[in-house]
C-alpha positions as CSV (number, residue, x, y, z in Angstrom):
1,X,155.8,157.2,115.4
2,X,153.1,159.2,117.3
3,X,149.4,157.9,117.6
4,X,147.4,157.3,114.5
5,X,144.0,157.4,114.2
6,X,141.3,156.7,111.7
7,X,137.5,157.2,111.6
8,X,134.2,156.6,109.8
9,X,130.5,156.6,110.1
10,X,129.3,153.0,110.0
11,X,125.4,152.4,108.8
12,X,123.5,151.7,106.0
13,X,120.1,150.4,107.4
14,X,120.6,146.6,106.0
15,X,124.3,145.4,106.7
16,X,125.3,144.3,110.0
17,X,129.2,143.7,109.2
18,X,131.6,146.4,108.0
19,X,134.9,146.2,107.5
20,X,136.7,149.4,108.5
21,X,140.3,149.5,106.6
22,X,142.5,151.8,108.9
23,X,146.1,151.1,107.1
24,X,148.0,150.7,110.0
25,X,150.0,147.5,108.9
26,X,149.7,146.5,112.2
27,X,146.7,144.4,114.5
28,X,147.6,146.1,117.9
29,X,144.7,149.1,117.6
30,X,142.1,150.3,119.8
31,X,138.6,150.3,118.2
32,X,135.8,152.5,120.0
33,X,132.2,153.1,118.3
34,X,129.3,155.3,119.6
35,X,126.6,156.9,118.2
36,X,126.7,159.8,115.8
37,X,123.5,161.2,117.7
38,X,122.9,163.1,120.9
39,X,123.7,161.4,123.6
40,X,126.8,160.3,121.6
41,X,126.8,157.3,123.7
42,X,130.0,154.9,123.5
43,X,128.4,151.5,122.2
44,X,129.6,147.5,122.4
45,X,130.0,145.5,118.8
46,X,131.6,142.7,118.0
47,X,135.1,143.9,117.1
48,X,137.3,141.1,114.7
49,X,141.0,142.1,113.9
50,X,141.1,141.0,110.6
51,X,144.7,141.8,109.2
52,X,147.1,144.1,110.0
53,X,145.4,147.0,107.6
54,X,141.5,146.4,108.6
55,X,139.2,145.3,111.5
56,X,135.5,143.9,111.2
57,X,132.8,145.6,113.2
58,X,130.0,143.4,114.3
59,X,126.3,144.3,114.9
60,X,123.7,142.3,116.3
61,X,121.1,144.6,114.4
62,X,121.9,146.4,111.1
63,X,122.4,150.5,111.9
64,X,120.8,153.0,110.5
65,X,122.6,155.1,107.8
66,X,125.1,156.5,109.5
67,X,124.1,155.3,113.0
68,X,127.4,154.9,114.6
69,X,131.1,156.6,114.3
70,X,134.1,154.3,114.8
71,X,137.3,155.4,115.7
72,X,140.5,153.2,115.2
73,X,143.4,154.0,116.9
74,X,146.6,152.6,116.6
């Protein structure tokens, strides 16, 4: 099968839940986000694994547009 892998910038400035839809029919994935800026830090949210196709990614305060990457891998 090989490693799949899908990602997406995550921000809009109001939300604070996004749900990321990765298609992998499957709930055993790896979810990472960090920040789309310099220092490209790796950052901790809530991560729900919602079904097998999508996972909900949590924030305690809403990003800004585009604040944050997330990669899914699975």
């Amino acid at each position: 099968y090989g490693v799949r892998k899908y990602s997406t910038d995550l921000g809009d400035g109001s939300a604070t839940s996004y749900t990321v839809t990765h298609n992998f029919t499957t709930k055993d994935v790896t979810v990472q986000v960090f920040e789309n800026g310099s220092p490209y830090a790796q950052v901790e949210a809530d991560v729900e694994h919602t079904s097998n196709s999508a996972v909900t990614v949590k924030f305690a305060v809403a990003p800004t547009s585009n604040q944050y990457r997330v990669v899914v891998i699975g």
